[in-house]
FIPA-205876 format. One record per residue (C-alpha): residue number from 1; residue in three letters; chain; x, z, y. Coordinates in steps of 0.1 Angstrom, whole numbers. Last residue first. Layout:
// residues N
<node num="NUM" residu="ALA" chaine="A" xx="X" zz="Z" yy="Y"/>
...
***
This chain:
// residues 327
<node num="327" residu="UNK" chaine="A" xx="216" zz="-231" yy="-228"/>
<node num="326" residu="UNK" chaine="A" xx="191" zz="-197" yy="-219"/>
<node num="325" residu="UNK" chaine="A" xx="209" zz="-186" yy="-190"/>
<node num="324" residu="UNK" chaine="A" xx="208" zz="-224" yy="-178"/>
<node num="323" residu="UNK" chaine="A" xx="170" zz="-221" yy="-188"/>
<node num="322" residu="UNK" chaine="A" xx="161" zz="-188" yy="-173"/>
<node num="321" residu="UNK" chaine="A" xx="162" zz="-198" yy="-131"/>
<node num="320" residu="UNK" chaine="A" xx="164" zz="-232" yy="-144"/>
<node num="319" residu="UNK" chaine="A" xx="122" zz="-229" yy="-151"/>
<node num="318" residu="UNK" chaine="A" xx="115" zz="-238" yy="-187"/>
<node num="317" residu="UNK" chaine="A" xx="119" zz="-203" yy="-200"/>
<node num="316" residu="UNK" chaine="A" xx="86" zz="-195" yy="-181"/>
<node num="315" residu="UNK" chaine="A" xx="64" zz="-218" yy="-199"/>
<node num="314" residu="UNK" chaine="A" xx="39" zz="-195" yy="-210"/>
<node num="313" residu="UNK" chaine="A" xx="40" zz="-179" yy="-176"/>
<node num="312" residu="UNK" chaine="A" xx="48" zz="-139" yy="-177"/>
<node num="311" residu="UNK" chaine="A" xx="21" zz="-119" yy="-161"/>
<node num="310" residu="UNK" chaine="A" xx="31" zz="-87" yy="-184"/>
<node num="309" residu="UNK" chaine="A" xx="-1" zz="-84" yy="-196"/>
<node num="308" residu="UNK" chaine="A" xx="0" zz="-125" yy="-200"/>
<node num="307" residu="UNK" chaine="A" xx="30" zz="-122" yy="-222"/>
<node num="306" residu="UNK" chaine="A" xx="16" zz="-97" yy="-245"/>
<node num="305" residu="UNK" chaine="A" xx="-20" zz="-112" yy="-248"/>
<node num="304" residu="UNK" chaine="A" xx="2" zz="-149" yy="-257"/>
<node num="303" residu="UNK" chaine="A" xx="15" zz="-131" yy="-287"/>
<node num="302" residu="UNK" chaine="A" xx="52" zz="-121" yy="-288"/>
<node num="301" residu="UNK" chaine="A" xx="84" zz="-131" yy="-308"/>
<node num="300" residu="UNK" chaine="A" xx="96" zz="-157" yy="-284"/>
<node num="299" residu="UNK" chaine="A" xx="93" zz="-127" yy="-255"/>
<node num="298" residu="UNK" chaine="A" xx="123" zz="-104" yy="-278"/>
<node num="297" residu="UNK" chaine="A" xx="148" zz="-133" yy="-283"/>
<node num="296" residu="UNK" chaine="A" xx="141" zz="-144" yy="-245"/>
<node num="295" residu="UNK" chaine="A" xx="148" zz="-110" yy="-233"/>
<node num="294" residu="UNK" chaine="A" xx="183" zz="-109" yy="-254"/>
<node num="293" residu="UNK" chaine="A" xx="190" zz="-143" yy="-239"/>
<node num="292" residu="UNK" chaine="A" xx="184" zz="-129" yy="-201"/>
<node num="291" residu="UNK" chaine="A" xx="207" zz="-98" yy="-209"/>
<node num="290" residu="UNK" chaine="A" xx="235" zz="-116" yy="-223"/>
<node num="289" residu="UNK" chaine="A" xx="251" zz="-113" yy="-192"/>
<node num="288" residu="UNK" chaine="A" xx="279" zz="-140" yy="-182"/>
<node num="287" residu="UNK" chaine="A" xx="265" zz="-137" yy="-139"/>
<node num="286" residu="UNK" chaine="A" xx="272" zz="-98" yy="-142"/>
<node num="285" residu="UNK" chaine="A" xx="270" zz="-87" yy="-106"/>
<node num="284" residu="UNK" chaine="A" xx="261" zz="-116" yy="-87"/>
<node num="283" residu="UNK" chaine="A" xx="232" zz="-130" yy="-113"/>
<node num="282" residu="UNK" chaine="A" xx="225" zz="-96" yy="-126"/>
<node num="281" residu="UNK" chaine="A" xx="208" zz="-93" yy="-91"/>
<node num="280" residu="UNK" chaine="A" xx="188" zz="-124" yy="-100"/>
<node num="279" residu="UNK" chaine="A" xx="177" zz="-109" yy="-136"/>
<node num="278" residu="UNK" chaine="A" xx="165" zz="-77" yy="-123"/>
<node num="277" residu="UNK" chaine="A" xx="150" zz="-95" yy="-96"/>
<node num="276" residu="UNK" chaine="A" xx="131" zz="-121" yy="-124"/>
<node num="275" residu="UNK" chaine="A" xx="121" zz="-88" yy="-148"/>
<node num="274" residu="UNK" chaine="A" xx="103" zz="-71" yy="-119"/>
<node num="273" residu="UNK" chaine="A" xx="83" zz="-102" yy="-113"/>
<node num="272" residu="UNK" chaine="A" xx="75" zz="-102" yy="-145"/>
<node num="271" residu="UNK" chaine="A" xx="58" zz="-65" yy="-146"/>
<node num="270" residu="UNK" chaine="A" xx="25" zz="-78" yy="-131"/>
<node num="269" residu="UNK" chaine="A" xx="16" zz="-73" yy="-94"/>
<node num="268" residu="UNK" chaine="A" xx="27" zz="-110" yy="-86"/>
<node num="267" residu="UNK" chaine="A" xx="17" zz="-127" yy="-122"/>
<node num="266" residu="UNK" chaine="A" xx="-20" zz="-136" yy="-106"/>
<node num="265" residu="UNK" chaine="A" xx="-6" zz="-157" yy="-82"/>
<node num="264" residu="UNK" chaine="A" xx="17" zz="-177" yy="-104"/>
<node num="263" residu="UNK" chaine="A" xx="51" zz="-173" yy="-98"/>
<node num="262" residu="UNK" chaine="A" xx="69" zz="-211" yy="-104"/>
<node num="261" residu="UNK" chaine="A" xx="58" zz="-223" yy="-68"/>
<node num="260" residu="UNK" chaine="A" xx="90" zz="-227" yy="-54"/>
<node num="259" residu="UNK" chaine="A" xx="119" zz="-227" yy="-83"/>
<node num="258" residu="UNK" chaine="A" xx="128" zz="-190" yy="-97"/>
<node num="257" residu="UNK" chaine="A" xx="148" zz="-168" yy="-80"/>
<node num="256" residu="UNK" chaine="A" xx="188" zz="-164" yy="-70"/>
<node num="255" residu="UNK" chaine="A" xx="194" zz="-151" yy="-32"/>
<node num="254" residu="UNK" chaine="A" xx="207" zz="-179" yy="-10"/>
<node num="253" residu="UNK" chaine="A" xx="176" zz="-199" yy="-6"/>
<node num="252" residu="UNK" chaine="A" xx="161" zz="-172" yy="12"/>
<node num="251" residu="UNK" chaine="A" xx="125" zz="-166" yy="8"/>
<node num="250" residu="UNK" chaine="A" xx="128" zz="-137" yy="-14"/>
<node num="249" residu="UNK" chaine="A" xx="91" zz="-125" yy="-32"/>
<node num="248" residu="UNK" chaine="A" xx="89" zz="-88" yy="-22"/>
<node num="247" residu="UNK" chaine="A" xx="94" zz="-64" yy="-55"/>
<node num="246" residu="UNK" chaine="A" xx="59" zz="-45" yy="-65"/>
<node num="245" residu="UNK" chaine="A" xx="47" zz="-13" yy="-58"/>
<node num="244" residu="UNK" chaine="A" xx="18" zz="3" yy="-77"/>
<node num="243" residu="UNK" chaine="A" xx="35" zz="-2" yy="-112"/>
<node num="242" residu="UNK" chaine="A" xx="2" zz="-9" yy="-132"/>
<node num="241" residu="UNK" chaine="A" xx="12" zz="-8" yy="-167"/>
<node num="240" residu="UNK" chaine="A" xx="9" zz="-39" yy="-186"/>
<node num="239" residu="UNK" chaine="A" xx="45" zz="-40" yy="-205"/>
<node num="238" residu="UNK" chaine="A" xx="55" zz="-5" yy="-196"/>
<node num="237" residu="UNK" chaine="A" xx="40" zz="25" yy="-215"/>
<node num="236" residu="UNK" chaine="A" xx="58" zz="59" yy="-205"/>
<node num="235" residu="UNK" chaine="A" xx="91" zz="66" yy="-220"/>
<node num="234" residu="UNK" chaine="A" xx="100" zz="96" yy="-198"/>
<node num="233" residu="UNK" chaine="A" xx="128" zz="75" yy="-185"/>
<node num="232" residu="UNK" chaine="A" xx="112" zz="40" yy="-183"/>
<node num="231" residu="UNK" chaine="A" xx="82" zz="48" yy="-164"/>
<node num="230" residu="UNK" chaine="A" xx="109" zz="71" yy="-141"/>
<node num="229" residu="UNK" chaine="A" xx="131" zz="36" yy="-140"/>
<node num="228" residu="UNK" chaine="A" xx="105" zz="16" yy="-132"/>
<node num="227" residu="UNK" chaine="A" xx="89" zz="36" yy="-103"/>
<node num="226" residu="UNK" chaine="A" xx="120" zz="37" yy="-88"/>
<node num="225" residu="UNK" chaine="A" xx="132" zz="0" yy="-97"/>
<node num="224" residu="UNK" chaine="A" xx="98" zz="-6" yy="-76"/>
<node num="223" residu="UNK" chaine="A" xx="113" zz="11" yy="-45"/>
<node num="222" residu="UNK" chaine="A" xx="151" zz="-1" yy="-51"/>
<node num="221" residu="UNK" chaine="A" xx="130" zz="-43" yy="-50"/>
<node num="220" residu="UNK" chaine="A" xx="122" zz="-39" yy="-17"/>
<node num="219" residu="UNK" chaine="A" xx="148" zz="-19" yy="0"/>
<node num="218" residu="UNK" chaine="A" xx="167" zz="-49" yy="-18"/>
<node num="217" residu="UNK" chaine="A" xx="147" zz="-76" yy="0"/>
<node num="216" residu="UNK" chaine="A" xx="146" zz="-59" yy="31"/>
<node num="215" residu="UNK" chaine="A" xx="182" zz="-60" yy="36"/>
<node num="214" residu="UNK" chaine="A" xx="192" zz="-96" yy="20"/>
<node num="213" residu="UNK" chaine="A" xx="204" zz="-100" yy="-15"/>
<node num="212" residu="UNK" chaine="A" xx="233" zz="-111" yy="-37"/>
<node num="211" residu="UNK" chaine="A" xx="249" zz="-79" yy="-48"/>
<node num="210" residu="UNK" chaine="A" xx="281" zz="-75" yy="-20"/>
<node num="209" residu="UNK" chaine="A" xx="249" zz="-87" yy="8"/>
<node num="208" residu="UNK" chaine="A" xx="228" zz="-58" yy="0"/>
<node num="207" residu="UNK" chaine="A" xx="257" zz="-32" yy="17"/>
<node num="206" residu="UNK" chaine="A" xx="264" zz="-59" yy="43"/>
<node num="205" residu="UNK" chaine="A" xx="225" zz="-61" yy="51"/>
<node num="204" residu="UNK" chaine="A" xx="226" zz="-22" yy="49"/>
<node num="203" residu="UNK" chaine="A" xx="253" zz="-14" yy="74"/>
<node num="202" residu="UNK" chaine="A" xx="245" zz="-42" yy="97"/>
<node num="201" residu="UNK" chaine="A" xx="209" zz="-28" yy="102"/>
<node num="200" residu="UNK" chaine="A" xx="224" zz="2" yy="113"/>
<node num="199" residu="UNK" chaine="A" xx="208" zz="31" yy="110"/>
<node num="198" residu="UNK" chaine="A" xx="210" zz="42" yy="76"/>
<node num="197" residu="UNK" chaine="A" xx="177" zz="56" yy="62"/>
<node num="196" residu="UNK" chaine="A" xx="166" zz="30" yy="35"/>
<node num="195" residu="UNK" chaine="A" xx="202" zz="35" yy="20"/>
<node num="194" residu="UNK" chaine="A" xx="198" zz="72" yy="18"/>
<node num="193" residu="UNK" chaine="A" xx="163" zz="73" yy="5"/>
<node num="192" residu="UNK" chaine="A" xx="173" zz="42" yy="-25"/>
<node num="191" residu="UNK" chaine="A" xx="199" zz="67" yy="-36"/>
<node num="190" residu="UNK" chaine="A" xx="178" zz="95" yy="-35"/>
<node num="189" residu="UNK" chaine="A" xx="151" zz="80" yy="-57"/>
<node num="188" residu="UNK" chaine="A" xx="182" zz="64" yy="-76"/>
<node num="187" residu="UNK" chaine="A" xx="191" zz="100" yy="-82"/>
<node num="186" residu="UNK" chaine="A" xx="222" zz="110" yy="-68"/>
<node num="185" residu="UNK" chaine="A" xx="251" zz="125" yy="-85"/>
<node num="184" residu="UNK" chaine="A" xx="278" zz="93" yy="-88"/>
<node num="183" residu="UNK" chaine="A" xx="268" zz="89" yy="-47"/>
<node num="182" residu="UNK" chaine="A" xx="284" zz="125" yy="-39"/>
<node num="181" residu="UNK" chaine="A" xx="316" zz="115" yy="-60"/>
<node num="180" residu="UNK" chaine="A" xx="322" zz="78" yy="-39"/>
<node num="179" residu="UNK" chaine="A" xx="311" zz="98" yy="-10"/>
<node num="178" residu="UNK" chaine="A" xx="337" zz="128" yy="-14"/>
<node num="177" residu="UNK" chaine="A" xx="326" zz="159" yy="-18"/>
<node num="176" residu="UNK" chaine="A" xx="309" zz="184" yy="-3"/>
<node num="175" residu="UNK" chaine="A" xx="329" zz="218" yy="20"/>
<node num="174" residu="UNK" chaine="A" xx="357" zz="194" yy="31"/>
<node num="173" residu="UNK" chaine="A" xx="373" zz="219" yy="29"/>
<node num="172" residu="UNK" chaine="A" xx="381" zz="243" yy="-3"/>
<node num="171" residu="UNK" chaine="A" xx="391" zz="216" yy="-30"/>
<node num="170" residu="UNK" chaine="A" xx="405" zz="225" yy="-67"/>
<node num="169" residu="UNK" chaine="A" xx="373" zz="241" yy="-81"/>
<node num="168" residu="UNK" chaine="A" xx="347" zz="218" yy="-64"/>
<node num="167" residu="UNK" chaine="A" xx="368" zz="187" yy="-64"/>
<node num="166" residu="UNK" chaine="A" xx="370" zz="194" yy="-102"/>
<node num="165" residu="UNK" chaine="A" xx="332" zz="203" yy="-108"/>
<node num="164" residu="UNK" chaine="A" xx="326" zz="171" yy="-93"/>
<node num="163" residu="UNK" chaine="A" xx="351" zz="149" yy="-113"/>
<node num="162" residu="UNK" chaine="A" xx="334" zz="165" yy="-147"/>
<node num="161" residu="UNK" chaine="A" xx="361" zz="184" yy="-165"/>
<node num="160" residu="UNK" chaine="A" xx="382" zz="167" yy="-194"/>
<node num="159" residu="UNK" chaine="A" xx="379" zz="162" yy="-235"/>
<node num="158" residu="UNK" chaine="A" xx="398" zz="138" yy="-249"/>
<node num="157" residu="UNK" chaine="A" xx="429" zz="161" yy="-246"/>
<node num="156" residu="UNK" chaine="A" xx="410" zz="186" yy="-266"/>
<node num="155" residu="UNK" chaine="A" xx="388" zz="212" yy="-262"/>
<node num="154" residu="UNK" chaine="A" xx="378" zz="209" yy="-225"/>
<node num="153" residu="UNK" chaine="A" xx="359" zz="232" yy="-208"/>
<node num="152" residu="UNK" chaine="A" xx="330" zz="223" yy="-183"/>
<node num="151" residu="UNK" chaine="A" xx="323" zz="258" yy="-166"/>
<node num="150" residu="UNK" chaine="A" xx="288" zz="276" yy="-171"/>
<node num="149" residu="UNK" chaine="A" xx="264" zz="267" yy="-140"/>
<node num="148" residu="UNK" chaine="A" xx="266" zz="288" yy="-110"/>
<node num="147" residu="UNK" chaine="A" xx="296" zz="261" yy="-96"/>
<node num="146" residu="UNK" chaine="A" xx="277" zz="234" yy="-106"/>
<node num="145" residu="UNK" chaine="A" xx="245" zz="248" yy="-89"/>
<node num="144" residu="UNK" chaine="A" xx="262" zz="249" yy="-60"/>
<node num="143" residu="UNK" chaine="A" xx="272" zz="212" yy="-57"/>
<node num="142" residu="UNK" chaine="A" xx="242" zz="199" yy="-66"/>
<node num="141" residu="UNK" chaine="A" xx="226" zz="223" yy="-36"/>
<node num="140" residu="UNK" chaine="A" xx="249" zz="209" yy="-12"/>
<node num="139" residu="UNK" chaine="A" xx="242" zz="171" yy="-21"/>
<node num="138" residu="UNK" chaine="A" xx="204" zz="181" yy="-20"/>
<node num="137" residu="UNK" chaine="A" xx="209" zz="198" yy="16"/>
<node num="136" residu="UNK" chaine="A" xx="222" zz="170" yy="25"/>
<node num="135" residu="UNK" chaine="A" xx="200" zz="147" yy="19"/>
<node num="134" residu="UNK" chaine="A" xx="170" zz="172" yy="36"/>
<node num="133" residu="UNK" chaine="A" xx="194" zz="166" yy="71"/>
<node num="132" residu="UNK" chaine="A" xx="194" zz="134" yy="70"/>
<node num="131" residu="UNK" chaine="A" xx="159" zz="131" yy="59"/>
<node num="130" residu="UNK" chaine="A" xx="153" zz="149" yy="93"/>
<node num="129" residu="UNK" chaine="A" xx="175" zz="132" yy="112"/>
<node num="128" residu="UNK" chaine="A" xx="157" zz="99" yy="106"/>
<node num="127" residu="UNK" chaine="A" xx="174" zz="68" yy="118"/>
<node num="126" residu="UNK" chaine="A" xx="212" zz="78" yy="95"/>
<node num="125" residu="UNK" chaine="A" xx="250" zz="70" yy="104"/>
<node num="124" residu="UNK" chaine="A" xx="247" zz="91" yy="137"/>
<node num="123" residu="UNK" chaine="A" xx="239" zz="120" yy="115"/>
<node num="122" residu="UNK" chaine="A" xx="275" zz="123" yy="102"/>
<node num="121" residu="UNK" chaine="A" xx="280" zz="141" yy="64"/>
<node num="120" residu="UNK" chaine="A" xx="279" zz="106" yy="48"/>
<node num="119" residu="UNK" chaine="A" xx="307" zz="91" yy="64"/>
<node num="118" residu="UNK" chaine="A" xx="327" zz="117" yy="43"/>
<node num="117" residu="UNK" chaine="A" xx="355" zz="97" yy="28"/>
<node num="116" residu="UNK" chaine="A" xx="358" zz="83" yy="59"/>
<node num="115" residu="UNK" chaine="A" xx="373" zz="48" yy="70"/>
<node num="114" residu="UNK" chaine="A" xx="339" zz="41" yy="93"/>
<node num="113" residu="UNK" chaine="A" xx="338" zz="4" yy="76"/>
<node num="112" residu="UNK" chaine="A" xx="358" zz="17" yy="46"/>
<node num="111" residu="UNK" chaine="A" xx="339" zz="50" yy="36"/>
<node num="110" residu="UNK" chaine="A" xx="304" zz="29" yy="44"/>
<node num="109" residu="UNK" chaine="A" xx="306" zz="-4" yy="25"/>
<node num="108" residu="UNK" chaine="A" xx="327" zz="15" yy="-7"/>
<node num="107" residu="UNK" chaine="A" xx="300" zz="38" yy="-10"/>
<node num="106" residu="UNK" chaine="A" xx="271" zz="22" yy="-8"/>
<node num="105" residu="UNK" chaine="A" xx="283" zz="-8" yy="-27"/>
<node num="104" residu="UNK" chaine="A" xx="297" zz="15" yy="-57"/>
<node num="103" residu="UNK" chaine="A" xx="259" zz="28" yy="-55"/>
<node num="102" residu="UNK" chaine="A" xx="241" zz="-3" yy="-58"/>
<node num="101" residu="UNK" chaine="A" xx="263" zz="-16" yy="-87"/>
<node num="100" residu="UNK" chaine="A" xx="253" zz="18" yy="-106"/>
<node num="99" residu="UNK" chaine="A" xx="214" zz="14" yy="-101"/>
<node num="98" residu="UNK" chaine="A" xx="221" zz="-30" yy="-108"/>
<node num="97" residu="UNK" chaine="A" xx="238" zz="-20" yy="-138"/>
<node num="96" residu="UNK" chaine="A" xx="216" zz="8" yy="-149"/>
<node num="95" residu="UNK" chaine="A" xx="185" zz="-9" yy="-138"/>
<node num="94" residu="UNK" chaine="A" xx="197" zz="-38" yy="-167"/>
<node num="93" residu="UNK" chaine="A" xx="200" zz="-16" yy="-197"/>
<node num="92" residu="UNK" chaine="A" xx="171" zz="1" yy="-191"/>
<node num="91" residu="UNK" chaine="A" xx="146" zz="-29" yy="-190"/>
<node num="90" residu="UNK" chaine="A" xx="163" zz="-38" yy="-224"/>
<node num="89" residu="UNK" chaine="A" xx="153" zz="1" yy="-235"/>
<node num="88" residu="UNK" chaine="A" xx="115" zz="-5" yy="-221"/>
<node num="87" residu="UNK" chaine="A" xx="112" zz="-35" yy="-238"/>
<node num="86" residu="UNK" chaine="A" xx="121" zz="-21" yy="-271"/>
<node num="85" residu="UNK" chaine="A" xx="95" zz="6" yy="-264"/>
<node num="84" residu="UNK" chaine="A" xx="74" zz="-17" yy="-256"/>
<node num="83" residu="UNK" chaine="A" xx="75" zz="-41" yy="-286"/>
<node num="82" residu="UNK" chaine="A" xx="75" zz="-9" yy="-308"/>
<node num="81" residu="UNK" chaine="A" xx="38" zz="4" yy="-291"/>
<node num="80" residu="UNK" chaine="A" xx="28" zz="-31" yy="-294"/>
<node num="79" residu="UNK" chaine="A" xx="36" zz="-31" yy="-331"/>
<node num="78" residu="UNK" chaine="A" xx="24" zz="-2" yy="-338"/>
<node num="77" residu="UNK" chaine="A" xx="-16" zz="-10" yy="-323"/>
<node num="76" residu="UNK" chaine="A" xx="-15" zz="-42" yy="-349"/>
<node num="75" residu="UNK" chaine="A" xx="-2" zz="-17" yy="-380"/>
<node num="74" residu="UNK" chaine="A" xx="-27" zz="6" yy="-373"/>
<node num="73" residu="UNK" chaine="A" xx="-53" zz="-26" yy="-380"/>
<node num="72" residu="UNK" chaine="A" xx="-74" zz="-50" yy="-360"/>
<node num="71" residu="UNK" chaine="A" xx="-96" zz="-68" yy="-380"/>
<node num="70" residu="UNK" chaine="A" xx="-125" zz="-70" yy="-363"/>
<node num="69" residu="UNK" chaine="A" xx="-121" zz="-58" yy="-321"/>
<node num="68" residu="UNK" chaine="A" xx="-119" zz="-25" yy="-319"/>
<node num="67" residu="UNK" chaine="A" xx="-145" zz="-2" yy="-302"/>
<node num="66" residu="UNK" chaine="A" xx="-138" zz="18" yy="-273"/>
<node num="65" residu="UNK" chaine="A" xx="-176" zz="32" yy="-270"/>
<node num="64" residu="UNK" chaine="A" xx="-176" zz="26" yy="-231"/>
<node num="63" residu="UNK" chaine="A" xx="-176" zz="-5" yy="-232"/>
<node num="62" residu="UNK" chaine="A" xx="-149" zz="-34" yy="-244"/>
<node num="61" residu="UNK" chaine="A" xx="-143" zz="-54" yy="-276"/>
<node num="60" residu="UNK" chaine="A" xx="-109" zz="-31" yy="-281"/>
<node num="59" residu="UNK" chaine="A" xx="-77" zz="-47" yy="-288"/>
<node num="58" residu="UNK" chaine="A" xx="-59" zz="-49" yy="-255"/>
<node num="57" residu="UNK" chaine="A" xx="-70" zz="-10" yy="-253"/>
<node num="56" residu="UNK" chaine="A" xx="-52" zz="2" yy="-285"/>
<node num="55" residu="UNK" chaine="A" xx="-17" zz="4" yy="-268"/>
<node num="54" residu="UNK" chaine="A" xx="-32" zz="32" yy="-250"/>
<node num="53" residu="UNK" chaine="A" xx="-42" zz="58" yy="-275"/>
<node num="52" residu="UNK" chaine="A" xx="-2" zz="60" yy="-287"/>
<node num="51" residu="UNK" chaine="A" xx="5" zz="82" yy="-258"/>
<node num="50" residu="UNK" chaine="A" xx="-22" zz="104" yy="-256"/>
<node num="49" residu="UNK" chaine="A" xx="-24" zz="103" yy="-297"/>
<node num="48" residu="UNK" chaine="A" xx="11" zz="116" yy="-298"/>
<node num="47" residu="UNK" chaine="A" xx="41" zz="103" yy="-306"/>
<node num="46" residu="UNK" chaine="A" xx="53" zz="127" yy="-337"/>
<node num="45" residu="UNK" chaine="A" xx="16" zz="137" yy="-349"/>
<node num="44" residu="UNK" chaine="A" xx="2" zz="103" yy="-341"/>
<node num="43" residu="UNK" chaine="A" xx="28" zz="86" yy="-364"/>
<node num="42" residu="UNK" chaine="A" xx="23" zz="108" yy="-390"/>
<node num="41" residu="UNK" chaine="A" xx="-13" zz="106" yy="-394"/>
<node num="40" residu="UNK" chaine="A" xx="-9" zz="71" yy="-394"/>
<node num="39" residu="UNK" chaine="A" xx="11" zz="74" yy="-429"/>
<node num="38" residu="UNK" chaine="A" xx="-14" zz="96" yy="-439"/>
<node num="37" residu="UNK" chaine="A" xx="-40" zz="74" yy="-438"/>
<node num="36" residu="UNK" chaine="A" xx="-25" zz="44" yy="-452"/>
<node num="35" residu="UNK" chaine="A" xx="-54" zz="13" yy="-451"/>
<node num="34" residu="UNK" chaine="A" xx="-64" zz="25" yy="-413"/>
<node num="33" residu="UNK" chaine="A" xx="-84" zz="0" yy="-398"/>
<node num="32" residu="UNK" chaine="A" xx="-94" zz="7" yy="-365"/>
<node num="31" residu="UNK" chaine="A" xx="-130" zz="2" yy="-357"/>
<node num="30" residu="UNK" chaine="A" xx="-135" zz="30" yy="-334"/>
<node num="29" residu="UNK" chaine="A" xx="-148" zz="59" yy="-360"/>
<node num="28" residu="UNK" chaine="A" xx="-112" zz="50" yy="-376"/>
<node num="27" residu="UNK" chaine="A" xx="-97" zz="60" yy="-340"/>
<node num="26" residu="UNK" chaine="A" xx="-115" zz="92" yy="-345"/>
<node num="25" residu="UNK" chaine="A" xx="-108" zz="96" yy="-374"/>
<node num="24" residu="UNK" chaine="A" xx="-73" zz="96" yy="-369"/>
<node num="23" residu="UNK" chaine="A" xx="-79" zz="124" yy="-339"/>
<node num="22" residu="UNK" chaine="A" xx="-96" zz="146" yy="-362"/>
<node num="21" residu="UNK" chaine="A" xx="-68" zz="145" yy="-386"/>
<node num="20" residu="UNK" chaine="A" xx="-46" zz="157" yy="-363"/>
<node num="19" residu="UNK" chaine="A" xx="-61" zz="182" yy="-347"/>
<node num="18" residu="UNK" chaine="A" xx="-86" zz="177" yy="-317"/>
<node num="17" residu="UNK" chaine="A" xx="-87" zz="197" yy="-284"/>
<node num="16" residu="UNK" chaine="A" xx="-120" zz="201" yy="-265"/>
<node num="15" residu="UNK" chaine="A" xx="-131" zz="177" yy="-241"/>
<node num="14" residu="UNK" chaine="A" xx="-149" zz="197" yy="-211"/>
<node num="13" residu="UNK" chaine="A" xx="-130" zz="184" yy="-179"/>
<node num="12" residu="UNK" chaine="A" xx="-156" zz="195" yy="-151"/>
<node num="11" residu="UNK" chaine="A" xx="-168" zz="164" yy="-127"/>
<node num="10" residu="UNK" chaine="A" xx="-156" zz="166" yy="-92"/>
<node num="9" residu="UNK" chaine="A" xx="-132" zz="143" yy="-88"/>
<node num="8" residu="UNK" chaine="A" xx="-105" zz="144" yy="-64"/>
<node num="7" residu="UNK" chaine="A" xx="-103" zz="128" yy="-28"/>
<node num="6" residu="UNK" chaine="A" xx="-73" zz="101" yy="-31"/>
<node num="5" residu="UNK" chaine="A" xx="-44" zz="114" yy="-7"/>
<node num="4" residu="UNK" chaine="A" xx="-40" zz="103" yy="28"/>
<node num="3" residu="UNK" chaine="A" xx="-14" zz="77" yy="34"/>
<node num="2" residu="UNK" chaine="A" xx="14" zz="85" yy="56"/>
<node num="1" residu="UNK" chaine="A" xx="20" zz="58" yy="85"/>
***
């Protein structure tokens, strides 16, 4: 069922652009204490008052007037902005193992089952033709552009052409490339597309099955790493953002999660939830990952607002999900 869209607002948008200057006033107008003026002054010119403006709200008293709270300071507003973007880069670092581990599974699942390198090119494999046939047309237009586009050149020995623009220089038919090439140039929007629209439920629960999960649970938890990832890649604000979609709780006991009980109700549309599946996935594909250590090391650090933005418990390292991670 397609949702219909929001109705718009009505109101004119009548705020006229500030400089500079005008916009650190304005956040010392607010309360903020600003002992280094120029030094703020710098930091809103090179990130940006519409992206820095945010991190201000957990401090404010509340109402419409945005005032801070006493004593909060530039350097309090920094700090979360720095928290999050470290946050955002360890987020990283995990979605691009589970992204690439999801895509070798694709791939090698489907060109062995159906032993074709080009499983990907039958409709039979796919429940909606018409995405089928949009997919497609994306994996043929990647390939075109790379040929339009100036030639990879290598300078050196070190130095080599991309795989694609090798198939596509050396190889006449088949007209796309192989699967285990065509997944490497997918976005994980795409990605996630194309394994939601196989036909066969067999097909995806052995595809979810090589990285420890069921089906439903990893159509699941691709949508939110979606919306994660783009947050993530244009280096939007993370930590208390409101994602929208949200990774389904696992009720099998064979995919790794926290202990019955240990996800509060009020931490299900927070960002922790996100941070456990990463985590559990990590747990078949890199089970001696530092990843859950380095998350700890940056958590410890962090005020008791920070955690409960991202709904993480203040006791969350004491669950064995984290703790055997943890030693």
């Amino acid at each position: 069922m397609t949702r219909l869209p929001r109705p718009r607002g009505s109101l004119p948008y009548e705020k006229p652009p500030l400089s500079v200057e005008q916009l650190v006033d304005r956040l010392a107008d607010r309360g903020l204490q600003i002992p280094d003026r120029d030094r703020a002054a710098r930091y809103v010119r090179h990130i940006g008052y519409y992206r820095l403006s945010p991190y201000t709200i957990p401090f404010q008293r509340g109402g419409a007037e945005h005032q801070m709270r006493e004593e909060t300071s530039f350097d309090d507003v920094l700090d979360l902005y720095v928290f999050d973007r470290s946050l955002r880069l360890l987020v990283m670092d995990a979605l691009e193992r589970v992204e690439v581990a999801v895509r070798a599974a694709l791939t090698d699942h489907m060109s062995t089952a159906y032993d074709d390198s080009h499983w990907f090119m039958d409709s039979a494999h796919f429940r909606n033709p018409g995405n089928h046939d949009h997919f497609v047309r994306i994996v043929r237009k990647t390939g075109e552009d790379r040929l339009r586009g100036t030639p990879d050149s290598g300078e050196d020995s070190l130095v080599h052409r991309s795989a694609l623009e090798h198939y596509l220089t050396t190889y006449g038919s088949p007209e796309l490339p192989p699967s285990w090439l065509m997944v490497e140039t997918l976005t994980i929007g795409q990605l996630t597309s194309v394994y939601r629209n196989l036909n066969l439920r067999s097909d995806r629960t052995a595809i979810a099955g090589s990285i420890g999960l069921t089906a439903p649970v990893l159509e699941s938890w691709m949508q939110t790493y979606v919306r994660v990832r783009n947050i993530c890649a244009h280096h939007g604000r993370l930590w208390n953002v409101g994602l929208g979609v949200y990774p389904a709780i696992p009720t099998s006991p064979a995919i790794s999660w926290l202990k019955p009980g240990a996800l509060p109700e009020r931490s299900r549309k927070r960002l922790y939830p996100v941070l456990v599946s990463l985590q559990s996935v990590l747990d078949t594909i890199s089970p001696h990952s530092s990843w859950a250590r380095r998350l700890n090391d940056l958590l410890i650090t962090r005020s008791q607002m920070n955690l409960a933005g991202m709904g993480v418990p203040a006791n969350w390292t004491a669950d064995p999900f984290w703790s055997h991670h943890l030693g």
